[in-house]
Backbone as JSON, one array per atom type, in Angstrom:
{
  "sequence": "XXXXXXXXXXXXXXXXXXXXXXXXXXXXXXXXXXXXXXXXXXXXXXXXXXXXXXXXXXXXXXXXXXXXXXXXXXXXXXXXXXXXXXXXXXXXXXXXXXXXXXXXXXXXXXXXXXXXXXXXXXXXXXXXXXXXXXXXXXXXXXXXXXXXXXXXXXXXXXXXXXXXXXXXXXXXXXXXXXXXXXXXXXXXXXXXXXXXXXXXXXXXXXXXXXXXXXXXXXXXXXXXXXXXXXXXXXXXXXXXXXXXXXXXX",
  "N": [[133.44, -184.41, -68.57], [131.94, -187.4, -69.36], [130.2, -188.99, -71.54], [128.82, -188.38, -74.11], [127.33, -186.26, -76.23], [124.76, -185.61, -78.74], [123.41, -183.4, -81.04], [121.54, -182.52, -83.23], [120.73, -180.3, -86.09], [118.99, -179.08, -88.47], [119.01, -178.01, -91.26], [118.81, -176.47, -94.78], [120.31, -177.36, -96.93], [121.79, -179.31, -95.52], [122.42, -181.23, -93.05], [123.73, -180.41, -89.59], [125.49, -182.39, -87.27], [126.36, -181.71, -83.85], [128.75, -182.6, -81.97], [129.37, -182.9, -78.43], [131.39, -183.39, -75.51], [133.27, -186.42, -74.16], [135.04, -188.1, -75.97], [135.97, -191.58, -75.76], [137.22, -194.9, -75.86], [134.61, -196.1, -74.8], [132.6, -194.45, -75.89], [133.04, -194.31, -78.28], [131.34, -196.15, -79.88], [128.24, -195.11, -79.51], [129.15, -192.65, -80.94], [129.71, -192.85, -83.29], [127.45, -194.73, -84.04], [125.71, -192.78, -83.27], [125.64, -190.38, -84.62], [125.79, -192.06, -87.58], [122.81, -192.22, -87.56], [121.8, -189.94, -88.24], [122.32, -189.53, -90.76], [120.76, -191.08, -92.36], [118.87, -189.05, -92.94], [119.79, -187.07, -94.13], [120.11, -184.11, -95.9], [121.52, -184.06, -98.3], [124.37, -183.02, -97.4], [126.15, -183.99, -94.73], [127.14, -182.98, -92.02], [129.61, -183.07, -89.18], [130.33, -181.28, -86.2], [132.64, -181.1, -83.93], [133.81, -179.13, -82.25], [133.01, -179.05, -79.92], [134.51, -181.18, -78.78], [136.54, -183.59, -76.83], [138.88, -185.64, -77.0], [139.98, -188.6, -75.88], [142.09, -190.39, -76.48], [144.18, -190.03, -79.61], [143.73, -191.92, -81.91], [141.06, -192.81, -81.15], [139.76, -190.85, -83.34], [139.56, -192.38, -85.47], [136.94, -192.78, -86.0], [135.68, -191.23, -87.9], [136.4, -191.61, -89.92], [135.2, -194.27, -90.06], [133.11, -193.78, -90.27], [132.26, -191.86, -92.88], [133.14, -194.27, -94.6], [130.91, -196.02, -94.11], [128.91, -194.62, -94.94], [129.29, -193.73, -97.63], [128.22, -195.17, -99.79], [125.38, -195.38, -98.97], [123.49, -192.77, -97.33], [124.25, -191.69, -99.68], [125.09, -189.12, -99.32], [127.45, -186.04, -98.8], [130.06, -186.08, -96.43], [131.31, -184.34, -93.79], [134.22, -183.25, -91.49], [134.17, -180.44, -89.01], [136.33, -178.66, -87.2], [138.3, -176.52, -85.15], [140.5, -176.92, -83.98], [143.68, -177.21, -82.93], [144.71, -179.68, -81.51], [142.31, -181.63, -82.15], [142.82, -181.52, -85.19], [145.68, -182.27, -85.42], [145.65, -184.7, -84.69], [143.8, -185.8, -86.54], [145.21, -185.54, -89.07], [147.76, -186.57, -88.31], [146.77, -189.23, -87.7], [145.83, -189.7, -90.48], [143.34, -189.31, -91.35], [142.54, -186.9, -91.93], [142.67, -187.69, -94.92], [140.87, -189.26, -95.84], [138.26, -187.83, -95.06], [137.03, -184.54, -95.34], [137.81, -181.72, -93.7], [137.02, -179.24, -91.88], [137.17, -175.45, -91.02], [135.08, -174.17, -90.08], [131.52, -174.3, -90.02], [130.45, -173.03, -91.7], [132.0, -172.93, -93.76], [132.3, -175.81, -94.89], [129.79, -176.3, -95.38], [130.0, -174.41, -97.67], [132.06, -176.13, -99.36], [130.87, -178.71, -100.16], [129.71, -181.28, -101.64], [128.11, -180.89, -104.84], [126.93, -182.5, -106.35], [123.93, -182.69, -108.77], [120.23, -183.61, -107.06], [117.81, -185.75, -107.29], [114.92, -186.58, -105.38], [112.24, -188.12, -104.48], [109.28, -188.36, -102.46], [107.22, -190.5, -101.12], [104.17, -191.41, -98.73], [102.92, -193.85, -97.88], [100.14, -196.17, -97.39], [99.21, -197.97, -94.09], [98.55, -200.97, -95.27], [97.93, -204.01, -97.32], [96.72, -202.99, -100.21], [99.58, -201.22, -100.2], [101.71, -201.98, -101.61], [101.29, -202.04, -104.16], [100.66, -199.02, -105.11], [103.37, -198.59, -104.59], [104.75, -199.12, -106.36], [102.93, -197.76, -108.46], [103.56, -195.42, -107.95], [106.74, -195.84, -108.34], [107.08, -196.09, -111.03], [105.73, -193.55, -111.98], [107.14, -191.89, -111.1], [110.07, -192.53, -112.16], [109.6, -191.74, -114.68], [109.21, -188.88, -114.94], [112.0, -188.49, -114.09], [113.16, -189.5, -116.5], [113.81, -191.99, -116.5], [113.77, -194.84, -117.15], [114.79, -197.26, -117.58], [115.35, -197.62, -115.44], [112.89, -198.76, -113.38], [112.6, -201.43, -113.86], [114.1, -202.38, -111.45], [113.65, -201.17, -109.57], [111.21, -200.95, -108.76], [110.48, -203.48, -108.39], [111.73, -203.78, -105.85], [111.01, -201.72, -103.9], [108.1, -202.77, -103.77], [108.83, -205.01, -102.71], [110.14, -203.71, -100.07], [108.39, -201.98, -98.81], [106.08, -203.85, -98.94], [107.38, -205.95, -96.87], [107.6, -203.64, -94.18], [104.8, -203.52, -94.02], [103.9, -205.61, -92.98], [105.26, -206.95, -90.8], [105.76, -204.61, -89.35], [103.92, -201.96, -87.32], [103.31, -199.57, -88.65], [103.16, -196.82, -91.07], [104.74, -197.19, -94.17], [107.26, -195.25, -95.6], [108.42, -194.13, -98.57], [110.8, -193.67, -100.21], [112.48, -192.41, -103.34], [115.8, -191.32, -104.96], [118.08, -190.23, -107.04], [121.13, -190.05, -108.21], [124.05, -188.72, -109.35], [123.62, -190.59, -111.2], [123.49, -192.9, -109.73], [120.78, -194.59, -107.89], [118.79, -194.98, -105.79], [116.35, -196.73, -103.5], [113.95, -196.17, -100.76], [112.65, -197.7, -97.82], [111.02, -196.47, -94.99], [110.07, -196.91, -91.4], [108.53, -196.87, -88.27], [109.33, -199.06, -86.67], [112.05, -200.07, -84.98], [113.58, -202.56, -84.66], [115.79, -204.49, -86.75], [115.57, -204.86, -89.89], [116.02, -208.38, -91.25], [117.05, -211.01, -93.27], [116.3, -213.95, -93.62], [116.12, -217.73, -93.42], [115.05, -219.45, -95.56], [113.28, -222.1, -96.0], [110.98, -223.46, -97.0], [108.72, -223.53, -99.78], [106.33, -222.26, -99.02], [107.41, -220.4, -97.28], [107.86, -217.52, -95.59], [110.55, -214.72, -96.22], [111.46, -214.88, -98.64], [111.44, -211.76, -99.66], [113.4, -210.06, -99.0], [115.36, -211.39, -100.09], [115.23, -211.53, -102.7], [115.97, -208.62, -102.81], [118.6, -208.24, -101.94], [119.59, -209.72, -104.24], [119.19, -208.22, -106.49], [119.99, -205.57, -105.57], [122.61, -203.45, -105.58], [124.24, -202.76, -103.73], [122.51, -202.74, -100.16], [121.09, -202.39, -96.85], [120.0, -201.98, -93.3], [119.63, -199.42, -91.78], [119.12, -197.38, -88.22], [117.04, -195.03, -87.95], [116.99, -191.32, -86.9], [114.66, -190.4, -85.86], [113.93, -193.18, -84.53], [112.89, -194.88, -85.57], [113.52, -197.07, -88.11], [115.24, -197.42, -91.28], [115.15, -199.08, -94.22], [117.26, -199.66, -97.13], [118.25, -199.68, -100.47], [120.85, -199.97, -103.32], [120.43, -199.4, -106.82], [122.72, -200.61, -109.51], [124.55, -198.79, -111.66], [122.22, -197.49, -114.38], [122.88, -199.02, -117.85], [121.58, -196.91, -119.88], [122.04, -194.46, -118.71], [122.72, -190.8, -118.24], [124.68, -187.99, -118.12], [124.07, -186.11, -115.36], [121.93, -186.76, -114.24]],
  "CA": [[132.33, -185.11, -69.2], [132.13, -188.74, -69.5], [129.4, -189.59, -71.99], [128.8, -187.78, -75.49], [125.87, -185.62, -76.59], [124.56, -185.05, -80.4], [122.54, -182.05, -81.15], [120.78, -181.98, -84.88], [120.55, -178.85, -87.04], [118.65, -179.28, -89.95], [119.31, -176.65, -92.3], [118.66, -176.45, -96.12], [121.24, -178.24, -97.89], [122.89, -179.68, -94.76], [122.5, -181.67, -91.24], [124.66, -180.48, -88.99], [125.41, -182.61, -85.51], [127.21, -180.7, -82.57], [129.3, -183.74, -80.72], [130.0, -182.72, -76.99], [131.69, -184.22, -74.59], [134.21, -186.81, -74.08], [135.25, -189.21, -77.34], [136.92, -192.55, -75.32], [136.17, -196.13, -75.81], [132.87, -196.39, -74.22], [131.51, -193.66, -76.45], [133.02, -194.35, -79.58], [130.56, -197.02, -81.14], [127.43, -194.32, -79.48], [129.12, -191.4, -81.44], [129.73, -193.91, -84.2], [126.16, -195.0, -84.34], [124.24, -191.7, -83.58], [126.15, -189.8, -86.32], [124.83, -192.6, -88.52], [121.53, -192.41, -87.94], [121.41, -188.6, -88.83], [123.0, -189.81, -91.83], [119.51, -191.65, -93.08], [117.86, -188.19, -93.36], [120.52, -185.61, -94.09], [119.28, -183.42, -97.08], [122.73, -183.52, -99.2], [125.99, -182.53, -96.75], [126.26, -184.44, -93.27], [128.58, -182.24, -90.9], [130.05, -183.15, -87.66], [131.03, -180.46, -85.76], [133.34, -181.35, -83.55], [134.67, -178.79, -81.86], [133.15, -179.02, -77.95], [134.37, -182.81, -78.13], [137.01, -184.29, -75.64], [139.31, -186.58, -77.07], [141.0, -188.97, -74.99], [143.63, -190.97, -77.48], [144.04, -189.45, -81.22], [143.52, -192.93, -82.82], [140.05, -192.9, -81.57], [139.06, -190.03, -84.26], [139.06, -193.11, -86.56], [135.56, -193.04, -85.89], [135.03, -190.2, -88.57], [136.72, -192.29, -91.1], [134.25, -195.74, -89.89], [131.42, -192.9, -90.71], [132.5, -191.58, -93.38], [133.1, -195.63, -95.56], [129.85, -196.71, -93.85], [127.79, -193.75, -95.86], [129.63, -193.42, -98.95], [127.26, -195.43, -100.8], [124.34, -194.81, -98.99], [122.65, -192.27, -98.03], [124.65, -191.24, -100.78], [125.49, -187.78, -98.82], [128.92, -186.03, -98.71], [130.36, -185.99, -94.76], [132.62, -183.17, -93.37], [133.72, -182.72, -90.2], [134.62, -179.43, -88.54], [136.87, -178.51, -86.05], [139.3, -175.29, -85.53], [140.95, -176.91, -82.65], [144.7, -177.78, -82.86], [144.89, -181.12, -81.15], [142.23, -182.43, -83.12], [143.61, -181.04, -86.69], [147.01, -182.7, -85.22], [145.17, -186.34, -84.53], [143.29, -186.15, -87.99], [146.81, -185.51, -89.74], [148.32, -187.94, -87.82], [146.08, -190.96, -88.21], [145.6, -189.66, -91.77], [142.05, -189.34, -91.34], [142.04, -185.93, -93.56], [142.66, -187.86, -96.48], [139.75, -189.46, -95.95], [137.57, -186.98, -94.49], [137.1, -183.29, -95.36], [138.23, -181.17, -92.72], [137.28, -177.63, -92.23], [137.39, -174.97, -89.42], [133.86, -173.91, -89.26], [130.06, -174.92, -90.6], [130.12, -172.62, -92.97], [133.56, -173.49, -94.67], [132.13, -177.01, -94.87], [128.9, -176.22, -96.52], [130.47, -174.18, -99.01], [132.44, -177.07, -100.1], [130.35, -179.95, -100.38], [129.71, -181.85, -103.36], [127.24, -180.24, -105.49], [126.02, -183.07, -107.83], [122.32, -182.21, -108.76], [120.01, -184.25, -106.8], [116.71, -185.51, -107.03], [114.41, -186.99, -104.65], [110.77, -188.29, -103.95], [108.93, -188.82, -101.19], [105.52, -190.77, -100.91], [103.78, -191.74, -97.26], [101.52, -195.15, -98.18], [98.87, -196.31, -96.22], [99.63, -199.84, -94.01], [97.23, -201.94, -95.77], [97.75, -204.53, -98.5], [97.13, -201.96, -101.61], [100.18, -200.18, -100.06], [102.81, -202.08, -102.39], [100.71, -201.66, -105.69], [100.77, -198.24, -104.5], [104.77, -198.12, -104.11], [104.55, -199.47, -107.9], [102.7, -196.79, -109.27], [105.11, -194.18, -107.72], [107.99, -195.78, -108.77], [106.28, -195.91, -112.58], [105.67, -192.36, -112.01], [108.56, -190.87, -111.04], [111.0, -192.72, -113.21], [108.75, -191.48, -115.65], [109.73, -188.08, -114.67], [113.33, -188.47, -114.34], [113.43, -190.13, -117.51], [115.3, -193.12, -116.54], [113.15, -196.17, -118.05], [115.93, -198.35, -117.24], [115.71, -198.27, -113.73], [112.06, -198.62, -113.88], [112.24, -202.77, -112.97], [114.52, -203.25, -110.83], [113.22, -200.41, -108.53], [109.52, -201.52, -108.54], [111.23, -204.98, -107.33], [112.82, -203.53, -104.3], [109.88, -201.03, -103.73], [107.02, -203.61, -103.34], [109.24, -206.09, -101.36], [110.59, -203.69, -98.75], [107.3, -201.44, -98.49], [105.19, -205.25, -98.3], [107.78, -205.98, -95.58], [107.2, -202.88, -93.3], [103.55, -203.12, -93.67], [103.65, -207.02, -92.75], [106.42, -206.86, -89.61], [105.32, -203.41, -88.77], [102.07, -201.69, -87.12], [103.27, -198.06, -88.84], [102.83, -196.57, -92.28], [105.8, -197.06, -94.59], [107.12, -193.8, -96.56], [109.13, -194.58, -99.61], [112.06, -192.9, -100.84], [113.31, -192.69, -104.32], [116.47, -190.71, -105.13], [118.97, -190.57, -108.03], [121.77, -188.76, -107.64], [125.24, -189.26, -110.63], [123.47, -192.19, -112.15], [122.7, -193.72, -108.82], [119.45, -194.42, -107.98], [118.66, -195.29, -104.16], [115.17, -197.21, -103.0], [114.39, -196.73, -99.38], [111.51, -197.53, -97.08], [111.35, -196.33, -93.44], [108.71, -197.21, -90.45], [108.54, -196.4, -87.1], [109.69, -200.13, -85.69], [113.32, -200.02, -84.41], [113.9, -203.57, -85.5], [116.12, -204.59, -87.63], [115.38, -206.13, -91.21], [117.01, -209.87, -91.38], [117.38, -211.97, -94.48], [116.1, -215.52, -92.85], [116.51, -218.4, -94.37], [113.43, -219.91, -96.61], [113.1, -223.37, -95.71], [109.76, -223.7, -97.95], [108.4, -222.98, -100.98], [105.5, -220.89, -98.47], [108.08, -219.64, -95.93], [108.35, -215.72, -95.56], [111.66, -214.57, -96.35], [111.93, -214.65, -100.28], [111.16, -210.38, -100.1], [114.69, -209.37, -98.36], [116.65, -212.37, -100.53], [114.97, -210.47, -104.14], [116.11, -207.13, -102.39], [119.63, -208.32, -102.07], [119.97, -210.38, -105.23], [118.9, -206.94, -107.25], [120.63, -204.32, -105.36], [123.87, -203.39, -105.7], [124.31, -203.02, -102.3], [121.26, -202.76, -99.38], [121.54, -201.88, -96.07], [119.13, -201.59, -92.7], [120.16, -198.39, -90.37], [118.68, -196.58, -87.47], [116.91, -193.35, -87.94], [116.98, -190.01, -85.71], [113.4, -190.31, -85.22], [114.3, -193.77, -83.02], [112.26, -196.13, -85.87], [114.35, -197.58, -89.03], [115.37, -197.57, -92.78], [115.71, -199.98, -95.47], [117.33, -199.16, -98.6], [119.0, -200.59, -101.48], [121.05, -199.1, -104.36], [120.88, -200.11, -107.81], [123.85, -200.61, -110.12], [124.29, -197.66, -112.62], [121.83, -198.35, -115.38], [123.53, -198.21, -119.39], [121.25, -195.84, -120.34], [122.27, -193.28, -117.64], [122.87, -189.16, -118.97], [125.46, -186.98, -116.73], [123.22, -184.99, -114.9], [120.97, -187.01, -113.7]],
  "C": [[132.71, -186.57, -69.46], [131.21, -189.4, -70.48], [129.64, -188.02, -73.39], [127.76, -187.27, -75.94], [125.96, -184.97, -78.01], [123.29, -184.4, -80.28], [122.29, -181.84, -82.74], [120.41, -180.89, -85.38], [120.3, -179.32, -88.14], [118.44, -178.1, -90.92], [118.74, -177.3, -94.14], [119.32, -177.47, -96.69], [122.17, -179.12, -96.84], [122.12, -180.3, -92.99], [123.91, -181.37, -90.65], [124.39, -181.04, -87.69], [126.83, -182.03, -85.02], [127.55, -181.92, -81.87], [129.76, -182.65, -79.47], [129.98, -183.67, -76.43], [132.85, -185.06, -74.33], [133.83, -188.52, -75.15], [136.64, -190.5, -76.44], [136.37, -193.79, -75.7], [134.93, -196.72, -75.72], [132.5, -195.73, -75.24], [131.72, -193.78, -77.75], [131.89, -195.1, -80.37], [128.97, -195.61, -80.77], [127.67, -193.12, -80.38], [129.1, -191.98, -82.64], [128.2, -193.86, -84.96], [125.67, -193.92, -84.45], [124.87, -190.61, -84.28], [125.39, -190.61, -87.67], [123.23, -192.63, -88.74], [120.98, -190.93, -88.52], [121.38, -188.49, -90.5], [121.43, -189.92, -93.11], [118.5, -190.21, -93.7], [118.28, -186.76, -93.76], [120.13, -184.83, -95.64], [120.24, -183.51, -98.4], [124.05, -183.7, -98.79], [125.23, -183.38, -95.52], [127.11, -183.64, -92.8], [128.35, -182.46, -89.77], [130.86, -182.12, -86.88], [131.47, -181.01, -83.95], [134.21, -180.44, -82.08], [134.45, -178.79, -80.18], [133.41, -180.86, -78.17], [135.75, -182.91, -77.55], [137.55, -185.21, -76.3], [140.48, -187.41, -76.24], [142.04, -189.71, -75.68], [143.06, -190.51, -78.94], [143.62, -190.43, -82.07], [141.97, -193.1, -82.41], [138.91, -191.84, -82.4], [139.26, -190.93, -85.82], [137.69, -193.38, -86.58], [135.28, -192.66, -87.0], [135.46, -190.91, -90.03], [135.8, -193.4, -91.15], [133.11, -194.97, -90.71], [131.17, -192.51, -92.11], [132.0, -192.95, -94.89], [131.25, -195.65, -94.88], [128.52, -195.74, -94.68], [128.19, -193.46, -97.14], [128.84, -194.14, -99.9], [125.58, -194.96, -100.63], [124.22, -193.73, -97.56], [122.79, -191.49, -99.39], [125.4, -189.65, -100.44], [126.99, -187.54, -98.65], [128.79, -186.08, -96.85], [131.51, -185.05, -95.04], [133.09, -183.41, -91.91], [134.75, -181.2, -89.83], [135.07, -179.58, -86.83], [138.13, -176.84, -86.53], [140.21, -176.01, -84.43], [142.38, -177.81, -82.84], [144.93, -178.9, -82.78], [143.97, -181.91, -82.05], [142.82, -182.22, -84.8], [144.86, -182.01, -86.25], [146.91, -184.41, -85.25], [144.66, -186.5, -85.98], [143.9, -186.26, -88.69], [147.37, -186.66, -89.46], [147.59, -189.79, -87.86], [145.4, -190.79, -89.57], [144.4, -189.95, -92.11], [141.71, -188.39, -92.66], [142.13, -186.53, -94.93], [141.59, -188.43, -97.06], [138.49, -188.97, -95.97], [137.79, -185.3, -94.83], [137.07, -182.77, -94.05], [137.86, -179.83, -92.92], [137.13, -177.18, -90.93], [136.16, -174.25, -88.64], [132.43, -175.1, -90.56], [130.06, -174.22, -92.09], [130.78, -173.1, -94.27], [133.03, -175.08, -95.32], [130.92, -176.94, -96.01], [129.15, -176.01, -98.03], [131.17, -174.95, -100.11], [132.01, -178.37, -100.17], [129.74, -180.33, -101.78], [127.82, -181.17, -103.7], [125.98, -180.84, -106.92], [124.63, -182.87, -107.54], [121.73, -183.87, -107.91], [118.58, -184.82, -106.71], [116.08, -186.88, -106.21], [112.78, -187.33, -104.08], [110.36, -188.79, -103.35], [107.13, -189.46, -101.24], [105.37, -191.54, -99.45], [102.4, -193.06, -98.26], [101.0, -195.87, -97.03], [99.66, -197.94, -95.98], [98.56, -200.59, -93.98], [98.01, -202.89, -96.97], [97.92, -203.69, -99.48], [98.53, -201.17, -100.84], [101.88, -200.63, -101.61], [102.45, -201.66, -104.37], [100.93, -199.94, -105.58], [102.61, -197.38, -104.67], [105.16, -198.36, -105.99], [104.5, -198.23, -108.9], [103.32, -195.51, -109.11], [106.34, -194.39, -108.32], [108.1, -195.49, -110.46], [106.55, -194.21, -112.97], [106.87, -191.53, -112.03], [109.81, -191.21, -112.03], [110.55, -192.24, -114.69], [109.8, -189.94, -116.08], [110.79, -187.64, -114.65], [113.7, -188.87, -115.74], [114.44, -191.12, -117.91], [114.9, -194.35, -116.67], [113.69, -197.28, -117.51], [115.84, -198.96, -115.88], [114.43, -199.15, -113.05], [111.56, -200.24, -113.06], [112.7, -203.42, -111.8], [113.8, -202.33, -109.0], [111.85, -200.58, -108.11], [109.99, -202.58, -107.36], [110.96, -204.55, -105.84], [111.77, -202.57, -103.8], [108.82, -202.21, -103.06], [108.01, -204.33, -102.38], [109.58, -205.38, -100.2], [109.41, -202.83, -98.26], [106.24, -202.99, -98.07], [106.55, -205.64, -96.9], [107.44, -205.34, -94.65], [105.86, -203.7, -92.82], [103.22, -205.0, -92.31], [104.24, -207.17, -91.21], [106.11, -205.53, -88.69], [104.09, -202.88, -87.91], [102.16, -200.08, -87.62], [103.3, -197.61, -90.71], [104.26, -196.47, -93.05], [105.85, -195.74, -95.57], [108.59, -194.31, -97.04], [109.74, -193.71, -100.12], [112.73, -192.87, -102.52], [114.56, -191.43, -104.35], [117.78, -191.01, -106.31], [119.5, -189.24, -108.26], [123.42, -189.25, -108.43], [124.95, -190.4, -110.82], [123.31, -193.26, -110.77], [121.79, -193.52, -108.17], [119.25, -195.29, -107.16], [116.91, -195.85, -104.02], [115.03, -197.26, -101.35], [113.07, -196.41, -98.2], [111.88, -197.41, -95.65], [110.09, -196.4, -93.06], [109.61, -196.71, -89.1], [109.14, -197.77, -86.32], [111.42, -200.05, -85.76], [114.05, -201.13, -85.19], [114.64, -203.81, -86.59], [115.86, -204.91, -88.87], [116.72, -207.07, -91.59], [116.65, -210.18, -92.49], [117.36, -212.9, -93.55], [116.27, -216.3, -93.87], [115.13, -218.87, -94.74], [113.44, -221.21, -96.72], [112.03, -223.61, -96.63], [109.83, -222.94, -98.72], [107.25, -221.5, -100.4], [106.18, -220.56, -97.92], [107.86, -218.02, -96.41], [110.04, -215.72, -95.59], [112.3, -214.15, -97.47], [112.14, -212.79, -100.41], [112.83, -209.47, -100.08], [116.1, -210.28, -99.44], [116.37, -211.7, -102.02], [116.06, -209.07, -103.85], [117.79, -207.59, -102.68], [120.48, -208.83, -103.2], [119.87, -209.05, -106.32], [119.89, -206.19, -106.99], [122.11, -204.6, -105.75], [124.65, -203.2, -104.18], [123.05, -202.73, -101.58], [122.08, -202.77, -97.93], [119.89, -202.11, -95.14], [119.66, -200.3, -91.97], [119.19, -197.83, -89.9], [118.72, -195.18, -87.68], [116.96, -192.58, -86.85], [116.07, -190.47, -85.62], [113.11, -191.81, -84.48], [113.17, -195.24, -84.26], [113.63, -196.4, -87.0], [114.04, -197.31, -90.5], [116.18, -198.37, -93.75], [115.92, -199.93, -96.9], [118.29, -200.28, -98.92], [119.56, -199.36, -102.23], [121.48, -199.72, -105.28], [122.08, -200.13, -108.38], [123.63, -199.87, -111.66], [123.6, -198.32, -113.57], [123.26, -197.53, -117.17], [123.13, -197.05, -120.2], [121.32, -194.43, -119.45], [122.7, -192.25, -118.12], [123.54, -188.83, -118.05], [124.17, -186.25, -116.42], [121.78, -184.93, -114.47], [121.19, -187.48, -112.42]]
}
């Protein structure tokens, strides 16, 4: 095999992708990337199962460690990867990947140990029109309502209206808005169907376009664009723990 194939399992508490094939140079940034984009929609646990893959030098299973840093803040999800297979167990050891990376020898083994903090999550689909950011407002109102986290309340509106009014503006597809707060962090994240990246331009005028993405980044605590499975994009942010935050939220 010369090229690399990912296979999605969406399960309950868990995405699992099936890598086959052969892991060399060429394919690393593709296995790289389309691991990450599973990432954007995984329910909780990410797992890479590993075991029909092909490695041609042991130092390129630093991939799983690139994957691993590049999601630890967001989507906020734990990562595993599985393998039973000697040589890789011997490369993951050896480039001291496991210390980074949970290691186990099947899917199941993996599930069973993934982080368990409670998690909650809401989903609204808003129309692409104008009212769609007032709209992203009164959800965010709502639901922090619900969680009972007051605190978070302004900065998440913020980042709500600006990256939902982005989509709708740059886009021709309906943005669907994400909230999630999960040990005191509390994720904002709009996805559309356009591939496209979201840039931070620069704002030459007082009218220029641009101010929505420079709010987004001045707020968050970190922000992010990545490529979804379903082949369009997602833009999130994540605030910075609020003071009034409870374990167990």
């Amino acid at each position: 095999m010369t090229g690399v194939r990912l296979v999605p399992e969406f399960r309950a508490t868990s995405t699992v992708v099936t890598a086959t094939g052969a892991l060399t140079p060429a394919t690393y940034p593709l296995l790289r990337d389309g691991v990450l984009k599973f990432a954007t929609d995984a329910p909780g646990c990410l797992i890479a199962d590993i075991r029909g893959l092909d490695v041609e030098d042991a130092k390129l299973l630093s991939v799983f460690s690139a994957i691993a840093m590049r999601i630890s803040d967001w989507p906020g999800v734990s990562f595993a990867v599985v393998s039973d297979r000697a040589d890789h167990r011997a490369g993951l050891r050896e480039q001291t990947i496991d210390r980074f990376v949970a290691v186990h020898p099947g899917v199941a083994a993996a599930e069973e140990a993934r982080d368990r903090a409670p998690r909650r999550r809401a989903v609204r689909q808003l129309p692409p029109s104008p009212s769609a950011s007032a709209a992203a407002r009164r959800f965010v109102d709502e639901v922090c309502a619900e969680w009972a986290v007051p605190g978070y309340v302004e900065d998440a509106a913020l980042i709500a209206t600006e990256l939902v009014e982005n989509a709708v503006q740059h886009t021709n597809s309906a943005p669907r808005l994400r909230l999630e707060l999960r040990r005191g962090v509390f994720s904002v994240a709009v996805s559309d169907d356009d591939p496209r990246p979201a840039v931070v331009r620069e704002r030459l005028g007082a009218l220029d376009a641009g101010l929505g993405l420079r709010l987004v980044a001045r707020t968050a605590r970190i922000w992010g664009c990545s490529r979804s499975w379903g082949g369009g994009k997602v833009v999130w942010a994540v605030l910075a723990r609020h003071a009034g935050w409870r374990p167990g939220g």
